[in-house]
Each structure stands twice: as structure tokens, then as C-alpha cells.
C-alpha positions as CSV (number, residue, x, y, z in Angstrom):
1,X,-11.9,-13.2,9.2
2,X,-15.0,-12.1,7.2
3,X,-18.3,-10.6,8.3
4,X,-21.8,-10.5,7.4
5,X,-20.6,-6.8,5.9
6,X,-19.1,-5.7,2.7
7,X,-15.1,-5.2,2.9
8,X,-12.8,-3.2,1.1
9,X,-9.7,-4.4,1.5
10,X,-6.4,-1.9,0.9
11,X,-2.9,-2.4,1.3
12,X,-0.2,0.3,2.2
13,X,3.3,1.0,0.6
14,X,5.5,3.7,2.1
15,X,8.7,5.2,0.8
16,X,10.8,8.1,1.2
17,X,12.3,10.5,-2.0
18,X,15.1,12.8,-1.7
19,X,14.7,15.8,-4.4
20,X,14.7,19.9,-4.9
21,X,12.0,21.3,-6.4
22,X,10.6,24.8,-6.8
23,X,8.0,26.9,-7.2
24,X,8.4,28.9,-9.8
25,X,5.2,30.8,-10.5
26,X,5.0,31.8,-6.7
27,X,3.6,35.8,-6.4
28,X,6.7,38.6,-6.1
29,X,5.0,39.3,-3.2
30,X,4.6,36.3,-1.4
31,X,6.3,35.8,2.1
32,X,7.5,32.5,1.2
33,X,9.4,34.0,-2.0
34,X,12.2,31.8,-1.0
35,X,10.4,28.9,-2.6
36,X,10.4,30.1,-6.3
37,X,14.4,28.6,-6.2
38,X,15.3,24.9,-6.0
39,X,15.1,23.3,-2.6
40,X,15.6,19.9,-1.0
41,X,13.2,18.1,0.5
42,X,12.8,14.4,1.6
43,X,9.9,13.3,0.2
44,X,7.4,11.1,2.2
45,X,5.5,9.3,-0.3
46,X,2.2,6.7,1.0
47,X,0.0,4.8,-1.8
48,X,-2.9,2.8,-1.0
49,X,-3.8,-0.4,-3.2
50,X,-7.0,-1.9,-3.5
51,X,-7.0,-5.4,-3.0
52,X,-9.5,-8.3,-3.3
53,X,-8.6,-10.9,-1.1
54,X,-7.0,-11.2,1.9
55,X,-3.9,-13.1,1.4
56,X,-1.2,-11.3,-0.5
57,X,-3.3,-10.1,-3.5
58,X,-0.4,-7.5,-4.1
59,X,3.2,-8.2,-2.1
60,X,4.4,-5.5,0.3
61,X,8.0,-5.7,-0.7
62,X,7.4,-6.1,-4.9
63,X,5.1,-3.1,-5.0
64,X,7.3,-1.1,-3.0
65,X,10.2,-1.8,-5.5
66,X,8.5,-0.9,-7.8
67,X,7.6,2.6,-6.6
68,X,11.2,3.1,-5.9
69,X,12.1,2.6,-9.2
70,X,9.3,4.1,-11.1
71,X,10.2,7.3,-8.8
72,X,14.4,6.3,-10.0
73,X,13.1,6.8,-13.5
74,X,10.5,9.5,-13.6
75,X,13.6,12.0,-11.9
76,X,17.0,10.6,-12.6
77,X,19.6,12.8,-11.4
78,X,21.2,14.6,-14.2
79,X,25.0,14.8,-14.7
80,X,26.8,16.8,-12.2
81,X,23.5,16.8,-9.9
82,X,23.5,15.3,-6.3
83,X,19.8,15.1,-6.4
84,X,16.6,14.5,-9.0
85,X,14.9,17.6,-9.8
86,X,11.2,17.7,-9.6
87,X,11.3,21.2,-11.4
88,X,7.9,23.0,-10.6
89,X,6.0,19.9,-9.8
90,X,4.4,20.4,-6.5
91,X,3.1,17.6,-3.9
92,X,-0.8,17.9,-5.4
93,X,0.9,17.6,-9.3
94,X,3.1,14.4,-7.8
95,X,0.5,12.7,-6.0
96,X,-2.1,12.9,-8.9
97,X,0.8,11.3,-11.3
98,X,1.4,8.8,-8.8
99,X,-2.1,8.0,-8.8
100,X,-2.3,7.6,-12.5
101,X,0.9,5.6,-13.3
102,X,-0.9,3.2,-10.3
103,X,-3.9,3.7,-11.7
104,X,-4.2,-0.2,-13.0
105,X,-2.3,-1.8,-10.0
106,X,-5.3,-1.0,-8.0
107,X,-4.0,2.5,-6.6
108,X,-6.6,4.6,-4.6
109,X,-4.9,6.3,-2.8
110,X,-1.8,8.8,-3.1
111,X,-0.2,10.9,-0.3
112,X,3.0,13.2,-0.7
113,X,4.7,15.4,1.9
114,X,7.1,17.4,2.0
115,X,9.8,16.6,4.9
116,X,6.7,14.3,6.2
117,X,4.7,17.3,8.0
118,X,3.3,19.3,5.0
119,X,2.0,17.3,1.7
120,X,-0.9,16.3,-0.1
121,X,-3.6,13.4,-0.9
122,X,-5.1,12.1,-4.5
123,X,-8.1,9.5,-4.7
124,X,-9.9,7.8,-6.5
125,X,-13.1,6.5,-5.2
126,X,-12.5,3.1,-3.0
127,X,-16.0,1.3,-4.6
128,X,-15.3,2.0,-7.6
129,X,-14.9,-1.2,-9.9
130,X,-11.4,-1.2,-11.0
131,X,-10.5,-2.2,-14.2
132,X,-6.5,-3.9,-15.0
133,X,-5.1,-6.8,-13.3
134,X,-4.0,-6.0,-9.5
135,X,-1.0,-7.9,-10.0
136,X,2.3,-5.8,-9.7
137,X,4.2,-6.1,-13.1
């Protein structure tokens, strides 16, 4: 149903990603020291699509296959590994490259936590005019 009032319309696409990472450049002193060496994590990962109409501009199911295997390819697991390695990359540094290899798919929205409680959020502005076709490839 539409109003007399502007509407942005968004969709949602949630997934989860098992892999360690670290953070290597953490302070000798820092009580959470622990982090500087490879941990796992399950990693809950959210993007929000722009959309613009109201009737399956981009499919739920297609875009989230694709985000499964876009995350497959950026972190394969190496040889003799039982999980991908994200190296250094933090949730900030994950969530803005989610944002940008999204970028022309209509994504406005990024969010990555860690073990779903801790994480962080990447955006782009939801009114601005996006440019690239909002079809998933």
C-alpha cells in the first residue's frame, strides 16, 4: 500500500559465517591480549538492500546465495584448515568491504557481529541516488 509520503523501501538478507581471525596489532598491554592470536567466531552478518518497488525488486533467497558465496570466495579455507581465516580483518574492516562489493546491488546497509552480541554497522546514505542496476547478478 502507498501513501501520500515518500518511501524508501529496503530489503534484509541475513547469514551466518564461521571463521578465526585476530587482532594482531592489539597493545602488549591490553587486558584482552588474548585476541592478538586466531580465534573462532561465528559470524552474524545482516545487509540491507535498497529497493524500488515493492514486489520482489531483489529476491530474498538469490541475494542471499549470493552473499554466501561471495563470503565462500573472499576466505576459502586453506589446505589443512578447518576454518577461513579472516587474518586481521576486524568486524568495522568486513562490514565496509561488504558494503562496497554490494555497493551496485543497492547495499546500504552492512552489519557484522561477532558471535551475534558484539559487531559493527557500515552505511551509506539511504536517499542517496544509487547508481548500477539492483538486479542480483
Amino acid at each position: 500500500m502507498r501513501t501520500e509520503h515518500a518511501i524508501t523501501s529496503a530489503i534484509v538478507v541475513k547469514t551466518t559465517f564461521e571463521a578465526t581471525h585476530c587482532w594482531k596489532n592489539i597493545p602488549d598491554n591490553h587486558p584482552s591480549y588474548f585476541l592478538k592470536f586466531p580465534h573462532r567466531h561465528l559470524f552474524a552478518i545482516e545487509l540491507m538492500l535498497k529497493v524500488s518497488h515493492d514486489d520482489r525488486d531483489v529476491e530474498f533467497f538469490d541475494f542471499k546465495s549470493k552473499l554466501d558465496k561471495t563470503l565462500r570466495e573472499m576466505f576459502p579455507k586453506k589446505v589443512g584448515e578447518l576454518l577461513p581465516d579472516l587474518g586481521s580483518m576486524s568486524c568495522e574492516m568486513l562490514a565496509e568491504r561488504l558494503l562496497a562489493v554490494f555497493e551496485k546491488q543497492g547495499c546500504v546497509i552492512a552489519k557484522v557481529f561477532e558471535d551475534d552480541e558484539n559487531g559493527s554497522i557500515a552505511m551509506f546514505d539511504m536517499n542517496t541516488k544509487l547508481t548500477g542496476d539492483l538486479q542480483v547478478d
